[in-house]
C-alpha positions in Angstrom: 0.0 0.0 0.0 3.0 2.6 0.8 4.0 1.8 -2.8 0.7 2.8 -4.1 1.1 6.0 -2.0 4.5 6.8 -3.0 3.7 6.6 -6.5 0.4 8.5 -6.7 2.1 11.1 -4.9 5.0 11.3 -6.9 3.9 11.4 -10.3 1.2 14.1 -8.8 4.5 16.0 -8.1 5.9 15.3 -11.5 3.3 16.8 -13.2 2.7 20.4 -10.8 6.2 20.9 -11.2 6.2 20.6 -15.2 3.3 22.8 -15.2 4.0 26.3 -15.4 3.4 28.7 -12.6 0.1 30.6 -13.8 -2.0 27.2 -14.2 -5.0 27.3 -11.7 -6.4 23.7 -11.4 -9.7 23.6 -12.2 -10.6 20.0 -11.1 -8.9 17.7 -8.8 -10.2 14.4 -7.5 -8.2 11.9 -5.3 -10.2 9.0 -3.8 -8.2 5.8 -2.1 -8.4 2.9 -0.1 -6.4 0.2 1.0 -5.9 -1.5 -2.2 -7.0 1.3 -5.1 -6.5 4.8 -5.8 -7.8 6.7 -8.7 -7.3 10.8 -9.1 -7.4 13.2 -11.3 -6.8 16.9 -12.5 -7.4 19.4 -14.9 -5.6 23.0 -14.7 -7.1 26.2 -17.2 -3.8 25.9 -19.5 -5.7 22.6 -20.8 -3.5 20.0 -18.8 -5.4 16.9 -18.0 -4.5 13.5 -16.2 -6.5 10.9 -15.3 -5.3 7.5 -13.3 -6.4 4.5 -11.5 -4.0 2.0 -10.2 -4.6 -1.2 -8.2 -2.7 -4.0 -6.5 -3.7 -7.1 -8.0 -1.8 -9.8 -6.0 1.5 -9.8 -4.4 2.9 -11.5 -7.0 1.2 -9.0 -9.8 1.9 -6.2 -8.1 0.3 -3.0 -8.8 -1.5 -2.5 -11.8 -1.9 0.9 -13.0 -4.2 2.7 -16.2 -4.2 6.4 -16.7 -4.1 9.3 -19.7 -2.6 12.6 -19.8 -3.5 14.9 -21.8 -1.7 18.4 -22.9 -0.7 21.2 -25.6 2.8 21.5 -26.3 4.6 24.1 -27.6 4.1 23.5 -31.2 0.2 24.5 -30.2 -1.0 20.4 -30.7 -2.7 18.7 -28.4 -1.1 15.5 -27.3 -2.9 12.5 -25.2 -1.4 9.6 -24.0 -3.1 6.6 -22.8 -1.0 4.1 -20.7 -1.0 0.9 -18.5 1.6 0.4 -16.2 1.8 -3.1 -14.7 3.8 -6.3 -14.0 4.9 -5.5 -17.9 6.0 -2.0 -17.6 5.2 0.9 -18.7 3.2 0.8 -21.7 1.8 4.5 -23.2 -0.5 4.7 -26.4 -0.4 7.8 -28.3 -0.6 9.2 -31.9 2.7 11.1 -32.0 4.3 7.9 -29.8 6.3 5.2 -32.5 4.9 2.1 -31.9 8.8 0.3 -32.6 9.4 1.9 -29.0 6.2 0.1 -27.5 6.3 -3.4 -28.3 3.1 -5.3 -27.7 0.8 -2.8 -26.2 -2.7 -4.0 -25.3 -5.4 -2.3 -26.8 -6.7 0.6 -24.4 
């Protein structure tokens, strides 16, 4: 369970420090319990991310599924879509080359 913690709150970190200082979050939901999690955001400069993880078995591990979506600097809008389990990370996207993700399930 601390490693459920520890990574929920650490790519929550990721992402607020990435974003620039003038965002105001306009949505943020965090719900958890002793086996799930599943949050959320969405800030005005059109940043969105979406994930919910569970552990599965001790074996299994944690399984997470999530999207992030944001506009980069060439004024596109880029969304990823990604599971990360016992098989690693494993993000979906139309910009991403599918060479670098080998056998990604569909999402």
């Amino acid at each position: 369970m601390k490693t459920l913690i520890v990574f929920a709150l650490f790519s929550l970190i990721a992402l607020v420090a990435a974003a620039p200082d003038n965002a105001n979050i306009l949505r943020y939901d965090n719900v958890q319990d002793e086996n799930s999690y599943k949050f959320g955001f969405e800030s005005d400069d059109k940043i969105t991310r979406d994930e919910e993880g569970q552990v599965k078995s001790e074996q299994e591990g944690l399984s997470v599924r999530g999207s992030y979506k944001y506009v980069a600097d060439d004024g596109n809008t880029y969304e990823v879509q990604y599971i990360a389990d016992s098989q690693g990370f494993q993000p979906v996207g139309d910009h991403i080359p599918q060479e670098y993700v080998p056998n990604v399930p569909s999402l």
